[in-house]
C-alpha atoms as an extended CHARMM CRD file, in Angstrom:
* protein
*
       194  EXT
         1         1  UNK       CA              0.0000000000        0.0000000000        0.0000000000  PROA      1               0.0000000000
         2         2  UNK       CA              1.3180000000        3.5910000000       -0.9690000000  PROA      2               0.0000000000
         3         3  UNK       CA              0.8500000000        5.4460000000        2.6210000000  PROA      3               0.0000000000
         4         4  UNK       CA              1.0970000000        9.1730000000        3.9270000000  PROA      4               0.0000000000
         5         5  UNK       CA              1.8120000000        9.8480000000        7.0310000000  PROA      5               0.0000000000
         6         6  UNK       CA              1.3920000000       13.0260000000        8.4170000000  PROA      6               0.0000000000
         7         7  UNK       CA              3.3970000000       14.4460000000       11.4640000000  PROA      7               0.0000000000
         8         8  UNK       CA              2.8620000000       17.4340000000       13.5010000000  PROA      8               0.0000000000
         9         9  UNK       CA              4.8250000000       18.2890000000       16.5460000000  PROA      9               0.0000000000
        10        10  UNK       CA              7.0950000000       21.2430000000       17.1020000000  PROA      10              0.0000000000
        11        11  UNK       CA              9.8430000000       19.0980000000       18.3680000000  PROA      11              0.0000000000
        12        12  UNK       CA             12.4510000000       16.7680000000       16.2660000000  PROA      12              0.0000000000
        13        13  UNK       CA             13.2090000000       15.1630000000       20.0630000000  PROA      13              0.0000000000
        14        14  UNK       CA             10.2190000000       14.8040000000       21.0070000000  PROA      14              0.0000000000
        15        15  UNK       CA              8.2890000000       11.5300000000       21.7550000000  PROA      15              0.0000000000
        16        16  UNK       CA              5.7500000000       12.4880000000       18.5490000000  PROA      16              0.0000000000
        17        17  UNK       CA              8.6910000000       11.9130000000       16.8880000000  PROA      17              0.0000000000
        18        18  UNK       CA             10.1690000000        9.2590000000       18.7160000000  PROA      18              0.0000000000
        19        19  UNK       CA              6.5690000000        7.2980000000       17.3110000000  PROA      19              0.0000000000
        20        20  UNK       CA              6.8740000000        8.7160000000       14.0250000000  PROA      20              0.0000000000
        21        21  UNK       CA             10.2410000000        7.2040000000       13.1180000000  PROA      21              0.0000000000
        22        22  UNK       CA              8.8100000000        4.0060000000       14.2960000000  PROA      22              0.0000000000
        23        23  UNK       CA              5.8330000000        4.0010000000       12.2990000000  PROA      23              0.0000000000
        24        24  UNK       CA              7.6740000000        4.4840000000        9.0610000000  PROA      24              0.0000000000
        25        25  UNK       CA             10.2570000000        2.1540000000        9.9760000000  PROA      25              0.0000000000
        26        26  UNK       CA              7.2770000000       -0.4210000000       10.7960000000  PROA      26              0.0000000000
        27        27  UNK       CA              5.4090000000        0.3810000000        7.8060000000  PROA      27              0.0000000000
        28        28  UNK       CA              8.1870000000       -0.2880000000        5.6690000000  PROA      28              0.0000000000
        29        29  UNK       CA              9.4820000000       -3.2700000000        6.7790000000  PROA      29              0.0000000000
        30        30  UNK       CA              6.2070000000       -4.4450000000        5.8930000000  PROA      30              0.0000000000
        31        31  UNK       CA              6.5690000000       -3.8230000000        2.2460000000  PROA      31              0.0000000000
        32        32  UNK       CA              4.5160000000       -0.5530000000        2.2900000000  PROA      32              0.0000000000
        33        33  UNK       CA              5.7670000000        2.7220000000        0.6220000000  PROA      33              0.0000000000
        34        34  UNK       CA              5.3630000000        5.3330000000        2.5450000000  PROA      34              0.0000000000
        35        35  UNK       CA              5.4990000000        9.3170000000        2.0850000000  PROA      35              0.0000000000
        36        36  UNK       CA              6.3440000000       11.0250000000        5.4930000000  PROA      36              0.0000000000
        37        37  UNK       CA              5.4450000000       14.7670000000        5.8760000000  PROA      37              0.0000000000
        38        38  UNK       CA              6.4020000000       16.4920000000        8.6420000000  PROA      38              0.0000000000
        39        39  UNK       CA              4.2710000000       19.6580000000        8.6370000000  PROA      39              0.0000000000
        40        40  UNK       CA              6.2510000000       21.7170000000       11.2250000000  PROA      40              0.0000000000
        41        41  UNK       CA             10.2210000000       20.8220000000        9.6020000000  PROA      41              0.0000000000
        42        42  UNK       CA              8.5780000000       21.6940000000        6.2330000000  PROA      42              0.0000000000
        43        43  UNK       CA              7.2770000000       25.1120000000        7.9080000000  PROA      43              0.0000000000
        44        44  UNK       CA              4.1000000000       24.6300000000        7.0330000000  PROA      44              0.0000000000
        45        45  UNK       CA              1.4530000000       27.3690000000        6.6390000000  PROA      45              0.0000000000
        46        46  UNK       CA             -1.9580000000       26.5690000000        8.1600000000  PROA      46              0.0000000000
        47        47  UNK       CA             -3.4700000000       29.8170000000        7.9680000000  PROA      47              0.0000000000
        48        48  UNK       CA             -6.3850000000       30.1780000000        5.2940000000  PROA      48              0.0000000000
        49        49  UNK       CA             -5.6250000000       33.7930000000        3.6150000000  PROA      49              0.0000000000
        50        50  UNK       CA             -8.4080000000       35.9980000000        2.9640000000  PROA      50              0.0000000000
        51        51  UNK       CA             -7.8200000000       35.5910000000       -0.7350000000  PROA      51              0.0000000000
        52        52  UNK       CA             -7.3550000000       31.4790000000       -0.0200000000  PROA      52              0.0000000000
        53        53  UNK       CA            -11.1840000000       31.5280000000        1.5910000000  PROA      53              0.0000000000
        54        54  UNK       CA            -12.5210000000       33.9030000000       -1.4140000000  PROA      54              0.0000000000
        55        55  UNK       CA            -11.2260000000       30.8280000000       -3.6830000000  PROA      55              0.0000000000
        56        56  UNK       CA            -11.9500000000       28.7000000000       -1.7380000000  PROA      56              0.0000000000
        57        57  UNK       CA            -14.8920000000       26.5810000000       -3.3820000000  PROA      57              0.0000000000
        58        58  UNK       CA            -12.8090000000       27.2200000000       -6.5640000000  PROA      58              0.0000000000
        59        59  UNK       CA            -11.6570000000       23.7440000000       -7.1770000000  PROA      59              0.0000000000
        60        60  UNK       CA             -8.9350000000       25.7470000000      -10.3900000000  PROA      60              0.0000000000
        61        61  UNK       CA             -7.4260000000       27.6990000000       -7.8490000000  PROA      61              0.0000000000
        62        62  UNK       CA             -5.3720000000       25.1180000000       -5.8700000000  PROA      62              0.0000000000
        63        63  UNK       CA             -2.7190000000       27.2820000000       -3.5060000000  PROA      63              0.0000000000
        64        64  UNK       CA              0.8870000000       26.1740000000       -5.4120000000  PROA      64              0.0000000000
        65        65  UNK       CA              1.9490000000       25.9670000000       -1.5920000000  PROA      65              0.0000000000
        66        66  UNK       CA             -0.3860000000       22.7590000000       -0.6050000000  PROA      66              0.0000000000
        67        67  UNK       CA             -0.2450000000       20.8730000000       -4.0740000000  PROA      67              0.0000000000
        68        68  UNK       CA              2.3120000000       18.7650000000       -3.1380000000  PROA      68              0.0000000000
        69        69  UNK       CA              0.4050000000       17.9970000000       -0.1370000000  PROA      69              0.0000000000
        70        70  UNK       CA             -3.0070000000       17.5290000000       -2.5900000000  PROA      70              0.0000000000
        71        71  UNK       CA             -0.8080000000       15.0340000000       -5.0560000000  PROA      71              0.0000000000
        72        72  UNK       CA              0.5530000000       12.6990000000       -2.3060000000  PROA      72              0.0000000000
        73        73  UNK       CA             -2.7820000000       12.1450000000       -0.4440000000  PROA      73              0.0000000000
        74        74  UNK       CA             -4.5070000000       11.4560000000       -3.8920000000  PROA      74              0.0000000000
        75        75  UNK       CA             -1.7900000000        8.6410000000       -4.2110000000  PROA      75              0.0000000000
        76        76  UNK       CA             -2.0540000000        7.3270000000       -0.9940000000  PROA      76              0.0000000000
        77        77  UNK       CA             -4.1680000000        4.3680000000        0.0970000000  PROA      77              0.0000000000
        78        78  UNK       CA             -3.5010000000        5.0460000000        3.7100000000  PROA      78              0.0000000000
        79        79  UNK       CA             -3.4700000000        8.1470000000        6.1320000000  PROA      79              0.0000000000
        80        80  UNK       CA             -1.6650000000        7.6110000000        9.1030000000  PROA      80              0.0000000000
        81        81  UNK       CA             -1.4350000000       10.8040000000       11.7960000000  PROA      81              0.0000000000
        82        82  UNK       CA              0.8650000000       11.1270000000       14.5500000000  PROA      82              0.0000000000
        83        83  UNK       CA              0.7020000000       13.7810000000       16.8600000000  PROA      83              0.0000000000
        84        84  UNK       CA              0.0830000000       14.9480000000       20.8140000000  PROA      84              0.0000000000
        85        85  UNK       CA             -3.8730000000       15.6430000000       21.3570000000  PROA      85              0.0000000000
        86        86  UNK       CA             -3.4200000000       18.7910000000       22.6290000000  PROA      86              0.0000000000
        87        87  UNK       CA             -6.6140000000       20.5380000000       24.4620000000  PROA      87              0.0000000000
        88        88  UNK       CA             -8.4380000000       17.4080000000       23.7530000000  PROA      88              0.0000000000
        89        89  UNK       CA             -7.9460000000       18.4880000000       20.1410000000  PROA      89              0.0000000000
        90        90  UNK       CA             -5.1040000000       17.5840000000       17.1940000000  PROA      90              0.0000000000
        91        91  UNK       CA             -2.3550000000       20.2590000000       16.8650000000  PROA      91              0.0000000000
        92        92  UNK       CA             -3.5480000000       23.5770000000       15.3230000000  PROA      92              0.0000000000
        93        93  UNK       CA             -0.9890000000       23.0830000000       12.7910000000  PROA      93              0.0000000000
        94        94  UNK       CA             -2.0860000000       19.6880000000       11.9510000000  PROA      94              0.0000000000
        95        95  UNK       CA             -6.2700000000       21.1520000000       12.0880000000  PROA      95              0.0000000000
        96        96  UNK       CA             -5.1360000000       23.7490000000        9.5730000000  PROA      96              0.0000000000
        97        97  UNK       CA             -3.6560000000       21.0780000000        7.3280000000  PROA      97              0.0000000000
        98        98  UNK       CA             -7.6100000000       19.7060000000        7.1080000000  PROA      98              0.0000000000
        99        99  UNK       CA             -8.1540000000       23.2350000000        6.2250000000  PROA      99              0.0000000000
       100       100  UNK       CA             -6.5660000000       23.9600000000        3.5310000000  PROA      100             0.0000000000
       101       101  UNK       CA             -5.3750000000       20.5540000000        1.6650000000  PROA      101             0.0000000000
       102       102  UNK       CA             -8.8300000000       19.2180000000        2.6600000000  PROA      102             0.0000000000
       103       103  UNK       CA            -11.1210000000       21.2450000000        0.3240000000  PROA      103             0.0000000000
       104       104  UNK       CA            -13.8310000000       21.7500000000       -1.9020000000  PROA      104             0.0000000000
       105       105  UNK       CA            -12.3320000000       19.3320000000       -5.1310000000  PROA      105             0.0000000000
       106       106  UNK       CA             -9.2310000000       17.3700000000       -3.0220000000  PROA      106             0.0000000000
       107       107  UNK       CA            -11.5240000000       15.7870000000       -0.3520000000  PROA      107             0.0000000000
       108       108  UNK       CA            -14.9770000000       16.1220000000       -1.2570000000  PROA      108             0.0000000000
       109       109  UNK       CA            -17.5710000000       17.9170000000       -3.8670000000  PROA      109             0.0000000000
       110       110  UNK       CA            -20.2470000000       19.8560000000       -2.9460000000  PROA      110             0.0000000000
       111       111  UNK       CA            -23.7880000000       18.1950000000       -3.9310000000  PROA      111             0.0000000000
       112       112  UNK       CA            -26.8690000000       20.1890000000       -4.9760000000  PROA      112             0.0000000000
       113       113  UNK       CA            -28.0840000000       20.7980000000       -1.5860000000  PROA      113             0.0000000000
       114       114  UNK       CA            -24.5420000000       21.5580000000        0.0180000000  PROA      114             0.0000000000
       115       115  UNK       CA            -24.4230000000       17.7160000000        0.5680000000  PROA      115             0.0000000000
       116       116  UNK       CA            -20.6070000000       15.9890000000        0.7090000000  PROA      116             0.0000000000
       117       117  UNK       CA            -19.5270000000       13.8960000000       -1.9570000000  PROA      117             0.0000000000
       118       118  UNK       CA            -16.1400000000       11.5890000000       -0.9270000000  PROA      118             0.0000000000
       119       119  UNK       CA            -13.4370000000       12.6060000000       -3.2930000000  PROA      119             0.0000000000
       120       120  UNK       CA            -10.8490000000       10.6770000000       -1.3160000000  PROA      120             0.0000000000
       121       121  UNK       CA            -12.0520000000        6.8640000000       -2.4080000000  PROA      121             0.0000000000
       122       122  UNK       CA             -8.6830000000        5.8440000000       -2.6780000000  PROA      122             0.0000000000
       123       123  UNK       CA             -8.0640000000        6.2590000000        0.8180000000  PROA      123             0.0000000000
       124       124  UNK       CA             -9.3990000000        2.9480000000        2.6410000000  PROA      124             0.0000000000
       125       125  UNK       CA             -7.7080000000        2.8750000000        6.1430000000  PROA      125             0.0000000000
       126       126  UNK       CA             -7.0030000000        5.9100000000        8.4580000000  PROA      126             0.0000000000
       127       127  UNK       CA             -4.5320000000        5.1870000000       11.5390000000  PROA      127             0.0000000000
       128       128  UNK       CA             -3.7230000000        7.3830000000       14.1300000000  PROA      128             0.0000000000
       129       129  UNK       CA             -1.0920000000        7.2370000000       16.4730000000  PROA      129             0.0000000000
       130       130  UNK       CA             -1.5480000000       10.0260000000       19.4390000000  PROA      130             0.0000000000
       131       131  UNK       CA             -0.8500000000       10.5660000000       23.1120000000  PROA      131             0.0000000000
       132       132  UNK       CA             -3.3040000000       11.9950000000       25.4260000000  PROA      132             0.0000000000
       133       133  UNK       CA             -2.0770000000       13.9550000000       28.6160000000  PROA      133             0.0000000000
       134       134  UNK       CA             -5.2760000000       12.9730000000       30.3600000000  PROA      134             0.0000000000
       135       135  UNK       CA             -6.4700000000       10.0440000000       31.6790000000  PROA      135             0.0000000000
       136       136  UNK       CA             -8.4190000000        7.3480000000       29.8290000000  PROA      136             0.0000000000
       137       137  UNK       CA            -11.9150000000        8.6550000000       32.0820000000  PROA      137             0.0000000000
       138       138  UNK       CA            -11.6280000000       11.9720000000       31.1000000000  PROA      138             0.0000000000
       139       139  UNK       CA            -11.3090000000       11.7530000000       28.2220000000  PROA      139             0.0000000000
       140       140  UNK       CA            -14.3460000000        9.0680000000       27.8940000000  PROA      140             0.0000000000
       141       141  UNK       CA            -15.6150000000       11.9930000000       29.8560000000  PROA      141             0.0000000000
       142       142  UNK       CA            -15.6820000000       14.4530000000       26.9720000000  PROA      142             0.0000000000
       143       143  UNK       CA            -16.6310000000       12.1440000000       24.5350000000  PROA      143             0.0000000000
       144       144  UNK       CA            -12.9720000000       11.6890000000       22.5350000000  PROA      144             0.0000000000
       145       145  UNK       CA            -13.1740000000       15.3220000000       20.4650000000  PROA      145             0.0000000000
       146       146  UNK       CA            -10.9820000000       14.1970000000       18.1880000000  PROA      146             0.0000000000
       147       147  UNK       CA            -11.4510000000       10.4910000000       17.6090000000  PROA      147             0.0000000000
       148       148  UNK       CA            -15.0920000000       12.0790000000       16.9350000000  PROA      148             0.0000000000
       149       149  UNK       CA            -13.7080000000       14.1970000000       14.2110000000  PROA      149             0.0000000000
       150       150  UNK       CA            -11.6190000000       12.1880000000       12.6550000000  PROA      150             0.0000000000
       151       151  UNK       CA            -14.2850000000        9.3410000000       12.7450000000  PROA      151             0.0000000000
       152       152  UNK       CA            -17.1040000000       11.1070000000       11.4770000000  PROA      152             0.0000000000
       153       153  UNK       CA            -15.5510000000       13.8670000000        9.6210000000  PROA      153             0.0000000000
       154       154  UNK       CA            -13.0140000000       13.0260000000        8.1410000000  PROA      154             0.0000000000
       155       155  UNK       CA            -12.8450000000        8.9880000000        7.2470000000  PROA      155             0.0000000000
       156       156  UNK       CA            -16.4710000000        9.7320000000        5.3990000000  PROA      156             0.0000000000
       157       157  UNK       CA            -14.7500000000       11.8170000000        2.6300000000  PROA      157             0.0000000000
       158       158  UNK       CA            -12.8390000000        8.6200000000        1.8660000000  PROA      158             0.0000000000
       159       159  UNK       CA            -13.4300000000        5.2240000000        0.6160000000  PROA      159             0.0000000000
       160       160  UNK       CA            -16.9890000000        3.9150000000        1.8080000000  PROA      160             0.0000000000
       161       161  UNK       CA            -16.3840000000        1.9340000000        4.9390000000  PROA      161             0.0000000000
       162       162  UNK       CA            -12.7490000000        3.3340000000        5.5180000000  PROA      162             0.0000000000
       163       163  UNK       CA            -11.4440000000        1.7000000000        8.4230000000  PROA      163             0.0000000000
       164       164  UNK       CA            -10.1790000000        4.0660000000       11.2520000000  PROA      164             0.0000000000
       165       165  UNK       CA             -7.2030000000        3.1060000000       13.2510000000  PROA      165             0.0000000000
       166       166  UNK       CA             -6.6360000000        4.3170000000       16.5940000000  PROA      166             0.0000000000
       167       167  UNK       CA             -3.6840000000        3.9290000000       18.8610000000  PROA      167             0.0000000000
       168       168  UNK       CA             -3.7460000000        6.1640000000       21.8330000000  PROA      168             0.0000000000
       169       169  UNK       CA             -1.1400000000        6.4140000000       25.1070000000  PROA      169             0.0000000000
       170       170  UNK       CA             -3.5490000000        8.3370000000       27.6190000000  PROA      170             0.0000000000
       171       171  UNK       CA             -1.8060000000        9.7810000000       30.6970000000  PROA      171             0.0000000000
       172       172  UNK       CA              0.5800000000       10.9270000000       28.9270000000  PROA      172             0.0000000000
       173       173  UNK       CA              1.9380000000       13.6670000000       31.2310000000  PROA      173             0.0000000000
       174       174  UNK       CA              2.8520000000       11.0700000000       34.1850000000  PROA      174             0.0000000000
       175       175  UNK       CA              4.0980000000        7.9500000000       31.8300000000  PROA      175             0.0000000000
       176       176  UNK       CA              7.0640000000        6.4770000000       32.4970000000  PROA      176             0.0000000000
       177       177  UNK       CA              9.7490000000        5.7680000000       30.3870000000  PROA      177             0.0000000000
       178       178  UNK       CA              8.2760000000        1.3790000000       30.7140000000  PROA      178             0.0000000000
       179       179  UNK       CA              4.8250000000        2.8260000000       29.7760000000  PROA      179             0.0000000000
       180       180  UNK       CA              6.2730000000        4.7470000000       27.3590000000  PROA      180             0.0000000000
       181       181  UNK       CA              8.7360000000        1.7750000000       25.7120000000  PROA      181             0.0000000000
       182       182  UNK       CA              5.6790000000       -0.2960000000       25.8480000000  PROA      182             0.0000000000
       183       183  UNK       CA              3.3170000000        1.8930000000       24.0280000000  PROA      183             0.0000000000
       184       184  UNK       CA              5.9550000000        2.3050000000       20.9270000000  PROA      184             0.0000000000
       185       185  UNK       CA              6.0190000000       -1.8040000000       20.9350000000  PROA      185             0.0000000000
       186       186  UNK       CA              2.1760000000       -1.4520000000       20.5500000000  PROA      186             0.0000000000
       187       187  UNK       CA              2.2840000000        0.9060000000       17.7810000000  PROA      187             0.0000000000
       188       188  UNK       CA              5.2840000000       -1.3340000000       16.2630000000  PROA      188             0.0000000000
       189       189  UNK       CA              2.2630000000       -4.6520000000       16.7010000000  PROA      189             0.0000000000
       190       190  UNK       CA             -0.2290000000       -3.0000000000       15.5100000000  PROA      190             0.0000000000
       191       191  UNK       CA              1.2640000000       -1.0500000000       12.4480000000  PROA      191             0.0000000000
       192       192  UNK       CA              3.1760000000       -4.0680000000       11.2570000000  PROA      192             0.0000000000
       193       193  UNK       CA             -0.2050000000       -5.9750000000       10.9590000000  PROA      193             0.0000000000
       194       194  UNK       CA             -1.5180000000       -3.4610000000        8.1100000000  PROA      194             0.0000000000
């Protein structure tokens, strides 16, 4: 399978990235290609721009900046996200990469009565690898924000029944380093099975 994963965390010593380098080294060693972005070492923008939004149901007028981005998730079969769930939320970076390379003509079409149409069929499994600083019961608390998202907003615009992933280290902020060894040797399990 041709696979994109996506990265977002400030920090090239982080843990994000500590389970980023392991899910491409997983992925790969299980015969998948895969195309690793990392929005925050590219620099990328994930502001809309006035003139951006006045476009922006323009499906011509594709920002040069995000085409890249546009060409490698129309090749890929599978999205795979890493990143800390910040605020019970995904990185505003990584939200403003939805934003823009997620639009009107990449991701979906707009129906006659404003109704979605998938453009992202070739997508047919989502994974996402994330750590939580709260506990497990909180966040079952505030009914999982972002698994929400992702589940219903975002694996719809792809293939019908797209199969969502999710591998999550909650209690982040306390783990130790044997929670933390053992959570990579999850993601390494659970990856390689793809």
């Amino acid at each position: 399978m041709r696979v994109l994963l996506v990265h977002c965390h400030p920090r090239a010593d982080s843990f994000s990235a500590a389970l980023r380098t392991t899910a491409v080294a997983t992925l790969e060693a299980a015969g998948h290609t895969v195309e690793a972005i990392d929005l925050y070492s590219e620099n990328f923008d994930p502001r809309l721009s006035a003139e951006e939004r006045e476009n922006y149901y323009d499906e011509a007028a594709l920002p040069p900046d995000i085409a890249g981005h546009v060409a490698a998730l129309r090749q890929a079969d599978m999205l795979v996200l890493v990143y800390p769930t910040w605020w019970f939320g995904m990185p505003a970076m990584l939200k403003g990469w939805f934003d823009r390379v997620w639009r009107p003509g990449v991701a979906f079409a707009l129906g006659g009565a404003r109704v979605l149409r998938p453009r992202l069929t070739n997508i047919r499994r989502i994974a996402v690898v994330t750590t939580y600083g709260s506990p497990r019961w909180l966040l079952w608390l505030v009914g999982w924000p972002d698994r929400r998202m992702v589940k219903r907003g975002i694996c719809v615009l792809c293939a019908p029944r797209c199969r969502l992933d999710w591998i999550a280290l909650t209690g982040m902020d306390g783990a130790t380093h044997g929670a933390r060894e053992r959570f990579v040797a999850l993601v390494r399990r659970r990856l390689a099975r793809f």
